[in-house]
PDB file of N, CA, C, O and CB in Angstrom:
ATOM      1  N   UNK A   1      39.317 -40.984  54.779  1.00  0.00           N
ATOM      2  CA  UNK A   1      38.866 -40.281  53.598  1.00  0.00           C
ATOM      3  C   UNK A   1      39.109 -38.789  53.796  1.00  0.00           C
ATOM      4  O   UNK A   1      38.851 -38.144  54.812  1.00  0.00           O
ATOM      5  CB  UNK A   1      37.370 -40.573  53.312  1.00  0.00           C
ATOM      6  N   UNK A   2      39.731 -38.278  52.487  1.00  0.00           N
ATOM      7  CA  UNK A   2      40.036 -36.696  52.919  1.00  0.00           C
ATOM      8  C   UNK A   2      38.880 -35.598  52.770  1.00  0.00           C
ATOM      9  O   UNK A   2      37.759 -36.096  52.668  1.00  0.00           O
ATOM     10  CB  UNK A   2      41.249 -36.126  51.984  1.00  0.00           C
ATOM     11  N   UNK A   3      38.915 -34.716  52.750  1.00  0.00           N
ATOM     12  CA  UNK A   3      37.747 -33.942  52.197  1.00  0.00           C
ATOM     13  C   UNK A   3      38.543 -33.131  51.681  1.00  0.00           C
ATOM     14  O   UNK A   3      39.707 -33.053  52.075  1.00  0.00           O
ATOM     15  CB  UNK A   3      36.625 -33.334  53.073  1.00  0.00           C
ATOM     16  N   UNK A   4      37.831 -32.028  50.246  1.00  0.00           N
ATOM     17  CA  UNK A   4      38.451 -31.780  49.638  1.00  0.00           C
ATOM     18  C   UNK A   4      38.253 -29.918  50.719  1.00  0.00           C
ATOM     19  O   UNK A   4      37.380 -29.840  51.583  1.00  0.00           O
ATOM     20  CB  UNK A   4      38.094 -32.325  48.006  1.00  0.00           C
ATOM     21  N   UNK A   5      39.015 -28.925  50.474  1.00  0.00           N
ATOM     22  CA  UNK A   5      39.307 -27.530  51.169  1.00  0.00           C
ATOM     23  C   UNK A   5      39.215 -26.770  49.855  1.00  0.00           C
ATOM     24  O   UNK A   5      40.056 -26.766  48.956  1.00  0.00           O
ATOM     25  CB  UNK A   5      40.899 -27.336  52.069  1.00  0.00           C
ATOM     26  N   UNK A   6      37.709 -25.937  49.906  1.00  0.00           N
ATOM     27  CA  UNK A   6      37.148 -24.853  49.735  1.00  0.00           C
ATOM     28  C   UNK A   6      37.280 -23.201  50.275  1.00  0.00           C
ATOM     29  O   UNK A   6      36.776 -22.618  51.235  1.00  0.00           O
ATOM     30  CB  UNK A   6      36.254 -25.294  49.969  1.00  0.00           C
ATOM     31  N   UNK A   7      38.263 -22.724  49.108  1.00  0.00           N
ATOM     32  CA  UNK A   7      37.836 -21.035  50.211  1.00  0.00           C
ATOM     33  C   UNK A   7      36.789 -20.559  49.550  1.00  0.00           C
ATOM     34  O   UNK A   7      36.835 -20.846  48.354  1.00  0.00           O
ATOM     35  CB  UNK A   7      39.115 -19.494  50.283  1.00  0.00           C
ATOM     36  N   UNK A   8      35.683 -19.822  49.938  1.00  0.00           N
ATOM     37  CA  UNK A   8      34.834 -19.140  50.155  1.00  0.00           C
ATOM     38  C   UNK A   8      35.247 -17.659  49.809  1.00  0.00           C
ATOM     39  O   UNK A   8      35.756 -17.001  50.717  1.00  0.00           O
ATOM     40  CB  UNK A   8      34.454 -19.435  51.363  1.00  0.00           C
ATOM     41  N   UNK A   9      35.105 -17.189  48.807  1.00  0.00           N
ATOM     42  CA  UNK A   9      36.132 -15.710  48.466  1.00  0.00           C
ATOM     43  C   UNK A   9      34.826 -14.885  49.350  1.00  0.00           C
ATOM     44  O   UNK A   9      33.624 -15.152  49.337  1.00  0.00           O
ATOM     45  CB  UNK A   9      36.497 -15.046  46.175  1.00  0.00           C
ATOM     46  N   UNK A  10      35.422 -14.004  49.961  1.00  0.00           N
ATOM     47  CA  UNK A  10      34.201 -12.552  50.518  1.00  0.00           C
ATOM     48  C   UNK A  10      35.035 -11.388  50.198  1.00  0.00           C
ATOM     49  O   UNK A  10      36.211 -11.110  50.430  1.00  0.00           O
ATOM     50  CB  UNK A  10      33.706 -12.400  52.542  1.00  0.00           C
ATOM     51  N   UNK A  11      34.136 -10.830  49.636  1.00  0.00           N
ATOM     52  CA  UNK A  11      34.274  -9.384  49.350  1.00  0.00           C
ATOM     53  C   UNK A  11      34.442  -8.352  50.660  1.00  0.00           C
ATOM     54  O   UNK A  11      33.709  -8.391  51.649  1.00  0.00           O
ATOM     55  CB  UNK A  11      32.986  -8.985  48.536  1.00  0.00           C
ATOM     56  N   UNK A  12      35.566  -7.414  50.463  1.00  0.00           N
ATOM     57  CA  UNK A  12      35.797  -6.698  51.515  1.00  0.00           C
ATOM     58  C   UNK A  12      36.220  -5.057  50.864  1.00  0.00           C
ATOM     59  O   UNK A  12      36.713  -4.862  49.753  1.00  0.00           O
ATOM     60  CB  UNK A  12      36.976  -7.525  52.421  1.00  0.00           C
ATOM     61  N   UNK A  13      35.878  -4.005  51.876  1.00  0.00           N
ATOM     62  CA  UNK A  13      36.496  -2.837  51.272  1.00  0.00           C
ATOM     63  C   UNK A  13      35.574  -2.426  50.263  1.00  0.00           C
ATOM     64  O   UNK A  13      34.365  -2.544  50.065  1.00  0.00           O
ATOM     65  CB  UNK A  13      37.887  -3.082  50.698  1.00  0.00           C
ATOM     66  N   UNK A  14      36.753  -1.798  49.577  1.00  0.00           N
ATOM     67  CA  UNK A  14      36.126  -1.170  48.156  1.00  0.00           C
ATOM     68  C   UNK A  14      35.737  -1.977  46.448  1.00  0.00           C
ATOM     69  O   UNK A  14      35.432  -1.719  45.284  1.00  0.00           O
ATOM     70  CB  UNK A  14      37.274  -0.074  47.835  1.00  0.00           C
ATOM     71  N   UNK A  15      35.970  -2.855  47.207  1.00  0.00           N
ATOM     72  CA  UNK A  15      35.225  -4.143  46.171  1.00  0.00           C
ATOM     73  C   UNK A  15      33.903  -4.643  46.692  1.00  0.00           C
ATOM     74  O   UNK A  15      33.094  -5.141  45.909  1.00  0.00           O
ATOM     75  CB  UNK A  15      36.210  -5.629  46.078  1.00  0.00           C
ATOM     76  N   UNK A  16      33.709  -4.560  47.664  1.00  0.00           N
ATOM     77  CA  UNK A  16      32.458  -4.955  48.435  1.00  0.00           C
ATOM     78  C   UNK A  16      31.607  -3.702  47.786  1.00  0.00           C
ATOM     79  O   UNK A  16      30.675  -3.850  46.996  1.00  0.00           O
ATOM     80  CB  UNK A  16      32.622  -5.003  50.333  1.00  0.00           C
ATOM     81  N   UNK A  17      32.019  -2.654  48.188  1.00  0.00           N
ATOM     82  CA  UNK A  17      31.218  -1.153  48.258  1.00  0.00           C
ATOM     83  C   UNK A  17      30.519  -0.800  46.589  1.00  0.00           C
ATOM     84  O   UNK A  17      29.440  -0.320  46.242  1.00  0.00           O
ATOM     85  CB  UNK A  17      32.615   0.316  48.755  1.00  0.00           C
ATOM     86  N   UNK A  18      31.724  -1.301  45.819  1.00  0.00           N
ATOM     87  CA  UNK A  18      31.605  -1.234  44.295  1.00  0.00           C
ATOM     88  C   UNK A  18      30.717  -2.302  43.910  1.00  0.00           C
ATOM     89  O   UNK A  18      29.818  -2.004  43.123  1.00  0.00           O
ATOM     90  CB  UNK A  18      32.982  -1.380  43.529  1.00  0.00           C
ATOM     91  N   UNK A  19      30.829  -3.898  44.458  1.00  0.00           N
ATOM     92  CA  UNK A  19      29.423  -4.840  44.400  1.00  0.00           C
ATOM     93  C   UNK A  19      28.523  -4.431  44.479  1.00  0.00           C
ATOM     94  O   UNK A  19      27.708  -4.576  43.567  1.00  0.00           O
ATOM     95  CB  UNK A  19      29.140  -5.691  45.155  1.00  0.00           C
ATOM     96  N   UNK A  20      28.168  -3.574  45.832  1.00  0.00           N
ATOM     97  CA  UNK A  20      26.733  -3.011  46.306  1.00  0.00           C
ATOM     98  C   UNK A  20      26.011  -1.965  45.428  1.00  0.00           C
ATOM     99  O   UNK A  20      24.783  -1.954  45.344  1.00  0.00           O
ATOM    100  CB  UNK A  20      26.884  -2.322  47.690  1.00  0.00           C
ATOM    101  N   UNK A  21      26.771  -1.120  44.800  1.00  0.00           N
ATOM    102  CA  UNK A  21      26.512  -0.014  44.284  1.00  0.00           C
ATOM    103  C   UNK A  21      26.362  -0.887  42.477  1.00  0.00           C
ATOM    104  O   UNK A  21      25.524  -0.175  41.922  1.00  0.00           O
ATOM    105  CB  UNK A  21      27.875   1.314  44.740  1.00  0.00           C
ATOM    106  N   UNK A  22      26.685  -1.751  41.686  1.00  0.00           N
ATOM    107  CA  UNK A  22      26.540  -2.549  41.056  1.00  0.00           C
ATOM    108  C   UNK A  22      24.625  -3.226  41.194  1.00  0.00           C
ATOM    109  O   UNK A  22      23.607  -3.216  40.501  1.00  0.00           O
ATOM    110  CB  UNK A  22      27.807  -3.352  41.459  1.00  0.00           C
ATOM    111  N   UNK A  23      25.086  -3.746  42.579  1.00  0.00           N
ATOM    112  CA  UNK A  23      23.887  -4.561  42.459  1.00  0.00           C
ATOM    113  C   UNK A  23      22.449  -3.421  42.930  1.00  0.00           C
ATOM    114  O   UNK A  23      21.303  -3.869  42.933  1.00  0.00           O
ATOM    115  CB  UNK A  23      24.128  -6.071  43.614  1.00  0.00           C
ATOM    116  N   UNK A  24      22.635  -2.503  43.163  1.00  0.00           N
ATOM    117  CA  UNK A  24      21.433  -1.632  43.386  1.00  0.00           C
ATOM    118  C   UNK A  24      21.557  -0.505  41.739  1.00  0.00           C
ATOM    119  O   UNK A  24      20.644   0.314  41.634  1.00  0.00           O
ATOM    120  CB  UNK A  24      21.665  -0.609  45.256  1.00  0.00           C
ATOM    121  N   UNK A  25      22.353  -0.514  40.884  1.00  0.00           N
ATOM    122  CA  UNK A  25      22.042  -0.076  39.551  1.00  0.00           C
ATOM    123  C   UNK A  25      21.525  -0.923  38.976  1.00  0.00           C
ATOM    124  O   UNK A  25      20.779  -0.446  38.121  1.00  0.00           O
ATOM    125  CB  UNK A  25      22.949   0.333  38.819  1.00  0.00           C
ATOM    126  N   UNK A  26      21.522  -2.462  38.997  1.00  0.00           N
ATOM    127  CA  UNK A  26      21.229  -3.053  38.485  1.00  0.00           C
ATOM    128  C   UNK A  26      19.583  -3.545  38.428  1.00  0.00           C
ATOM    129  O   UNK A  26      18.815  -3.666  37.473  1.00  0.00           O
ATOM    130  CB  UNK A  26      22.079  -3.604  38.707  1.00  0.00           C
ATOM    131  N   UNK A  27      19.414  -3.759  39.816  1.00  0.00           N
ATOM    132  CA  UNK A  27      17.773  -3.854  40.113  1.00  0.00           C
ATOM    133  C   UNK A  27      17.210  -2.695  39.689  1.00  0.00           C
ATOM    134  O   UNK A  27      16.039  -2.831  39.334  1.00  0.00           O
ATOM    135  CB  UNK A  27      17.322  -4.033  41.651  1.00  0.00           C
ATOM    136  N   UNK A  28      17.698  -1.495  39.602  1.00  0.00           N
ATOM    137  CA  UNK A  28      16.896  -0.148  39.483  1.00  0.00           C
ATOM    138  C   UNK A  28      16.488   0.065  38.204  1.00  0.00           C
ATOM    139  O   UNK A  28      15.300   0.249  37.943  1.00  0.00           O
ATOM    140  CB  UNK A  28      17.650   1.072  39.885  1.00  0.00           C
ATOM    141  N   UNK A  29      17.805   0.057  36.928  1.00  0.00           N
ATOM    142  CA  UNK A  29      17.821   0.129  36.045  1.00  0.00           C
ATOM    143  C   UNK A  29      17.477  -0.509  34.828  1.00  0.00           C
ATOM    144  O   UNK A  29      16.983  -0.018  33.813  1.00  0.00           O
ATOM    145  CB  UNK A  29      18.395   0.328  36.193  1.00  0.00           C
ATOM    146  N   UNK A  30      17.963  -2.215  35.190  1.00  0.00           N
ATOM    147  CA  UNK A  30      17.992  -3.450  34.356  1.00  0.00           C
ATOM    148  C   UNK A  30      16.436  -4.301  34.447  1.00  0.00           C
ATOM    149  O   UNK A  30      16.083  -5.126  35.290  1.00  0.00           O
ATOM    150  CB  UNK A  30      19.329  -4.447  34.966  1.00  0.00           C
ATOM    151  N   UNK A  31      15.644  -3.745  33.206  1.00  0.00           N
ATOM    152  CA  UNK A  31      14.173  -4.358  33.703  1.00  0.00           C
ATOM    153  C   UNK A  31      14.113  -5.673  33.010  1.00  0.00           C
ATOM    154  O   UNK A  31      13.021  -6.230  33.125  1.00  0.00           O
ATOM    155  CB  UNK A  31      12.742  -3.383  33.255  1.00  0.00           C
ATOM    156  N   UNK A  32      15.084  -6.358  32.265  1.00  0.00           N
ATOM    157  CA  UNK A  32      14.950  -7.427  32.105  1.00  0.00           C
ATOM    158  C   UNK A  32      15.627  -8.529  32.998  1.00  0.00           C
ATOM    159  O   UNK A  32      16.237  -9.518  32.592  1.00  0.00           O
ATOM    160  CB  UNK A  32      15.167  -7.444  31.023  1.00  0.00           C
ATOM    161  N   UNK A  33      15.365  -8.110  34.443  1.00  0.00           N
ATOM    162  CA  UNK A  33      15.136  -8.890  35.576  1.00  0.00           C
ATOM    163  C   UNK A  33      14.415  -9.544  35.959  1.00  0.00           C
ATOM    164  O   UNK A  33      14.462 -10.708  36.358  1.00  0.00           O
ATOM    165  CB  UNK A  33      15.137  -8.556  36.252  1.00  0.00           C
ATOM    166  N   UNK A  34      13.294  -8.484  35.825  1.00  0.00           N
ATOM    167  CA  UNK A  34      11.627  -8.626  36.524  1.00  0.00           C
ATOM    168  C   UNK A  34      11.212 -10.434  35.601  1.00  0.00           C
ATOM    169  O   UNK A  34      11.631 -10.917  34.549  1.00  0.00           O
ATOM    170  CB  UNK A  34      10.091  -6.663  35.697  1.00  0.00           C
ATOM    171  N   UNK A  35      10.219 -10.950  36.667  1.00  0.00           N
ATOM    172  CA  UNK A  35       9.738 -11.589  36.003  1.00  0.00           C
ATOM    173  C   UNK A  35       8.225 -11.555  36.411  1.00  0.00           C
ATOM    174  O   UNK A  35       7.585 -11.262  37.421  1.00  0.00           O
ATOM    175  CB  UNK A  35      10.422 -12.670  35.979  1.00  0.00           C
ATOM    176  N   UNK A  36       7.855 -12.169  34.645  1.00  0.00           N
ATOM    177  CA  UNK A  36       6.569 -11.950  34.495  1.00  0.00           C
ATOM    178  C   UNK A  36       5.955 -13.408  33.678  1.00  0.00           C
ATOM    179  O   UNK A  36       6.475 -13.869  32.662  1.00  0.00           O
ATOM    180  CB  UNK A  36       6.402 -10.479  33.679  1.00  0.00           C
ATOM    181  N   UNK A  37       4.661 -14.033  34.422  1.00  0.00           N
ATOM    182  CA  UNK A  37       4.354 -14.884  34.185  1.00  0.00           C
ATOM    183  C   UNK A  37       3.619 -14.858  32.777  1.00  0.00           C
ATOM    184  O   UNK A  37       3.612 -15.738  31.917  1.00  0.00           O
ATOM    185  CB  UNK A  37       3.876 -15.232  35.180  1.00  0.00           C
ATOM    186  N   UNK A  38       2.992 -13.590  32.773  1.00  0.00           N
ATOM    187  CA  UNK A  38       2.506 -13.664  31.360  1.00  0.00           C
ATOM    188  C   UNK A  38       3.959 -13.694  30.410  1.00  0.00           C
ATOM    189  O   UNK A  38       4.377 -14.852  30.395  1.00  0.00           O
ATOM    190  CB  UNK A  38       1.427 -12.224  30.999  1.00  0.00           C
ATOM    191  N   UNK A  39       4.321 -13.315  30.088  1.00  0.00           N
ATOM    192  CA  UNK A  39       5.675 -13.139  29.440  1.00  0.00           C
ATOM    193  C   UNK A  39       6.094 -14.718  29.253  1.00  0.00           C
ATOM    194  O   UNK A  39       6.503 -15.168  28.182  1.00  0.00           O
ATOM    195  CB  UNK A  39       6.834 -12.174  30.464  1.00  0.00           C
ATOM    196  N   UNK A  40       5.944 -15.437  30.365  1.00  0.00           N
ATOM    197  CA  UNK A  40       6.429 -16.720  30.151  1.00  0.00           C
ATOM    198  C   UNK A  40       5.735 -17.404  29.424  1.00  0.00           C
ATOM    199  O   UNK A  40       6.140 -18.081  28.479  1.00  0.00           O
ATOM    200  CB  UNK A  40       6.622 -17.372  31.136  1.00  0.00           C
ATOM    201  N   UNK A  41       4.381 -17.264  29.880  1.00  0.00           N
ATOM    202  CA  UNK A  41       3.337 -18.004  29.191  1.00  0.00           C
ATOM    203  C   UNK A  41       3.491 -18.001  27.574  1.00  0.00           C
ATOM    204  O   UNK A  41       3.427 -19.054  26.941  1.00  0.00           O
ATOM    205  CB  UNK A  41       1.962 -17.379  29.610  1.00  0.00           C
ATOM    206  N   UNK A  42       3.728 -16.570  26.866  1.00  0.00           N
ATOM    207  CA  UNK A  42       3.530 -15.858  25.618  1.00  0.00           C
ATOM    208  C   UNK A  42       5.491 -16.594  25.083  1.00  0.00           C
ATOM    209  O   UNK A  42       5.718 -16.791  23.889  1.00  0.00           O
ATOM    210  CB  UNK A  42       3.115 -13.567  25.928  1.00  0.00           C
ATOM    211  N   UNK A  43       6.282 -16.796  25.844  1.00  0.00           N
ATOM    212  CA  UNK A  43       7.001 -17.418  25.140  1.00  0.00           C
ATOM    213  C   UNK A  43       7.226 -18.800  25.244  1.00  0.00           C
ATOM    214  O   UNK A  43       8.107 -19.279  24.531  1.00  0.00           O
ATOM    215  CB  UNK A  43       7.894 -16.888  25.181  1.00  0.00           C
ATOM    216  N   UNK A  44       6.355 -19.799  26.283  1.00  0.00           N
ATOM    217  CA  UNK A  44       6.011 -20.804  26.461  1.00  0.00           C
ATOM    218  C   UNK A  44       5.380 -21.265  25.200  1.00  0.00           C
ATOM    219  O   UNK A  44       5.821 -22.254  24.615  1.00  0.00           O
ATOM    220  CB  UNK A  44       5.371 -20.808  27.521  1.00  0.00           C
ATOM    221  N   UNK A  45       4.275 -20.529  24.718  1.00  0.00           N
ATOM    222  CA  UNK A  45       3.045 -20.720  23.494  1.00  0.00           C
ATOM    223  C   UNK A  45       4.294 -20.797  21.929  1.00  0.00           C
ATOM    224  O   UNK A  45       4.383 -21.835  21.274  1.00  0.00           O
ATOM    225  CB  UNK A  45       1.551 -18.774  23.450  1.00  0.00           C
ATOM    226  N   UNK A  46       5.145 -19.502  21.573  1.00  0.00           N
ATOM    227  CA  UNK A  46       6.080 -19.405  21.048  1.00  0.00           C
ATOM    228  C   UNK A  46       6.530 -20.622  20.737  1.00  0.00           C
ATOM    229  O   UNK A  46       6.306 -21.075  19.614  1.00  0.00           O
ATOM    230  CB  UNK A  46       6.757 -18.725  21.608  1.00  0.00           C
ATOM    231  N   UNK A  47       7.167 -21.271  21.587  1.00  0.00           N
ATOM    232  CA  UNK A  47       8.337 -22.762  21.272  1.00  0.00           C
ATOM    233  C   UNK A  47       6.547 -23.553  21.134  1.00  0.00           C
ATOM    234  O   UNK A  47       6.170 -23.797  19.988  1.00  0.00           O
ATOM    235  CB  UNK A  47       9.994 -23.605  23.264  1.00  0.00           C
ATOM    236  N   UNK A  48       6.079 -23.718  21.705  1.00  0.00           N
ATOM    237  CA  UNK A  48       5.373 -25.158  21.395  1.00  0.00           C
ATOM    238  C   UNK A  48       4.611 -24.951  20.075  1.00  0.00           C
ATOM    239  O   UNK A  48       4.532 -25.878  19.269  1.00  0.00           O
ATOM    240  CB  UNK A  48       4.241 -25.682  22.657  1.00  0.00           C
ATOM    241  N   UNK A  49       3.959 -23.565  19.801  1.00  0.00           N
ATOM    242  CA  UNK A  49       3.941 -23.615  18.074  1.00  0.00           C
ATOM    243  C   UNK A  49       5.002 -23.614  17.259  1.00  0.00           C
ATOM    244  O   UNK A  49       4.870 -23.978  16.091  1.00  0.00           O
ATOM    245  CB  UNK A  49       3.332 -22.567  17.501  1.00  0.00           C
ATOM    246  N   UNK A  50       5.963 -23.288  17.656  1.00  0.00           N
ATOM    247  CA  UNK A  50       7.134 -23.674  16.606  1.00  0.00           C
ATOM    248  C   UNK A  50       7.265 -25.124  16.442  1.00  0.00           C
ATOM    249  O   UNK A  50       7.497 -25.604  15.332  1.00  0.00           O
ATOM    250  CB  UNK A  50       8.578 -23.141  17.057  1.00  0.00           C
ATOM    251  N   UNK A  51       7.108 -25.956  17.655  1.00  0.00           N
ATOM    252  CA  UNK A  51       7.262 -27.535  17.721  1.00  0.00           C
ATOM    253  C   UNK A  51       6.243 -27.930  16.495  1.00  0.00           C
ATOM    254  O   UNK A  51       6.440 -28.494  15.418  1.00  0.00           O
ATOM    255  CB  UNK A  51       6.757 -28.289  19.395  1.00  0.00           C
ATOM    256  N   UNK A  52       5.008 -27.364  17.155  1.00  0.00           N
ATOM    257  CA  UNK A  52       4.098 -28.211  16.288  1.00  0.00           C
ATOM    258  C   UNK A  52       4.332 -27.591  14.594  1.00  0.00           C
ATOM    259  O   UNK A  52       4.540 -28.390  13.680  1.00  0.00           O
ATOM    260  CB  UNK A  52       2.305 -28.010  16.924  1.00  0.00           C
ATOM    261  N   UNK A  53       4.284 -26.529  14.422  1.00  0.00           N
ATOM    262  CA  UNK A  53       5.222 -26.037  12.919  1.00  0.00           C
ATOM    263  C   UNK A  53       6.134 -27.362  12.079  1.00  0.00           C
ATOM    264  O   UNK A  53       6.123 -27.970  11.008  1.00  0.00           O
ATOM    265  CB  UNK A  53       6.664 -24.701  13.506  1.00  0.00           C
ATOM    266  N   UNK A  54       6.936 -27.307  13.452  1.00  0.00           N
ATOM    267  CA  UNK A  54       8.412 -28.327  12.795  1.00  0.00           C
ATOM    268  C   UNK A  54       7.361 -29.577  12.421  1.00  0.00           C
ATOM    269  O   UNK A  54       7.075 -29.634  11.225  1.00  0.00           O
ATOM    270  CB  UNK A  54      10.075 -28.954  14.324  1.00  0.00           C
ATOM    271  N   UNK A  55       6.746 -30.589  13.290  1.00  0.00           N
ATOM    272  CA  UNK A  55       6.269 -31.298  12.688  1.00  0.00           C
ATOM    273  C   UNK A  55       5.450 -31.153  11.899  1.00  0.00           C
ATOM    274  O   UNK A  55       5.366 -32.263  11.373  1.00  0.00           O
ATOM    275  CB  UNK A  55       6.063 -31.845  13.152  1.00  0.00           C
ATOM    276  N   UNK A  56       4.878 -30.624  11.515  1.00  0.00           N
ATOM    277  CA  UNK A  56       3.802 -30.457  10.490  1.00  0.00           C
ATOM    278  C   UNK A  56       4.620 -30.644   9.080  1.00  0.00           C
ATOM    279  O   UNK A  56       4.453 -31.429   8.147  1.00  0.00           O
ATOM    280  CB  UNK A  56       2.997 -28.887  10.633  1.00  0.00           C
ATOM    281  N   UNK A  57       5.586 -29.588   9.315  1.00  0.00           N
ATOM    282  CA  UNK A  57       6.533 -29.513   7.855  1.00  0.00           C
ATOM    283  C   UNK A  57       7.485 -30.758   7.925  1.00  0.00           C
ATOM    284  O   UNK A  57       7.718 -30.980   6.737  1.00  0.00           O
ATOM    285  CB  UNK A  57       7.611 -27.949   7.717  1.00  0.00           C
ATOM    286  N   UNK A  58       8.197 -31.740   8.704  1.00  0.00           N
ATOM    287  CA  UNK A  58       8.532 -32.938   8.500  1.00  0.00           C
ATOM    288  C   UNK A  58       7.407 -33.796   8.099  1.00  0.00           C
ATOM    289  O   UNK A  58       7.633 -34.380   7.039  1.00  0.00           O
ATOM    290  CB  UNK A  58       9.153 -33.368   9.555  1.00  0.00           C
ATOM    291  N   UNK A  59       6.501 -33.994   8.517  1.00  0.00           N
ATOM    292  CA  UNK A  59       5.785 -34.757   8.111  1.00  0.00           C
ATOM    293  C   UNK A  59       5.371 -34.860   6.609  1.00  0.00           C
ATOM    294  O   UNK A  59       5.490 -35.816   5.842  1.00  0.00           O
ATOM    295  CB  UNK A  59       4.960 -34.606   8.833  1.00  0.00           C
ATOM    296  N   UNK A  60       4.890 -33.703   6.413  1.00  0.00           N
ATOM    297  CA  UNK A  60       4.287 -33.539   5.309  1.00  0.00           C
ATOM    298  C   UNK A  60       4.786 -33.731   3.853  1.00  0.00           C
ATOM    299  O   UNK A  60       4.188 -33.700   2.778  1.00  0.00           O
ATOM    300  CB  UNK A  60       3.937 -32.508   5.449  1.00  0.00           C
ATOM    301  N   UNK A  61       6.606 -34.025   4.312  1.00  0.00           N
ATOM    302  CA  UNK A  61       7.557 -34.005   3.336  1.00  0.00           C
ATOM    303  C   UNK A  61       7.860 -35.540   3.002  1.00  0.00           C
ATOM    304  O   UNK A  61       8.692 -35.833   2.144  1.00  0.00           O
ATOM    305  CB  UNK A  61       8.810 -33.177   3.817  1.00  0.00           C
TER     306      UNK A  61
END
């Protein structure tokens, strides 16, 4: 049985350097990273009243 051959790309040089500098603007700047459980919760609540919405208005029809 063969196995199949994977390269593994790695960043080197000034593509590496330009990644790094990427990924530290990004954490610094980009706050819709962060996570927040309330946030989840508040769009958790969101979809399941919309669910119960949808049925209410199928039903009722």
């Amino acid at each position: 049985m063969a196995l199949p051959y994977n390269t593994i790309p790695i960043l080197t040089g000034e593509v590496a350097e330009e990644f790094n500098r990427q990924v530290e603007y990004n954490s610094k700047y980009l706050a819709g990273s962060q996570y927040s459980a309330e946030k989840e919760a508040w769009c958790r609540s969101i979809i399941e009243n919309s669910r119960l919405d949808q049925l209410k208005r199928t039903s009722s029809k």
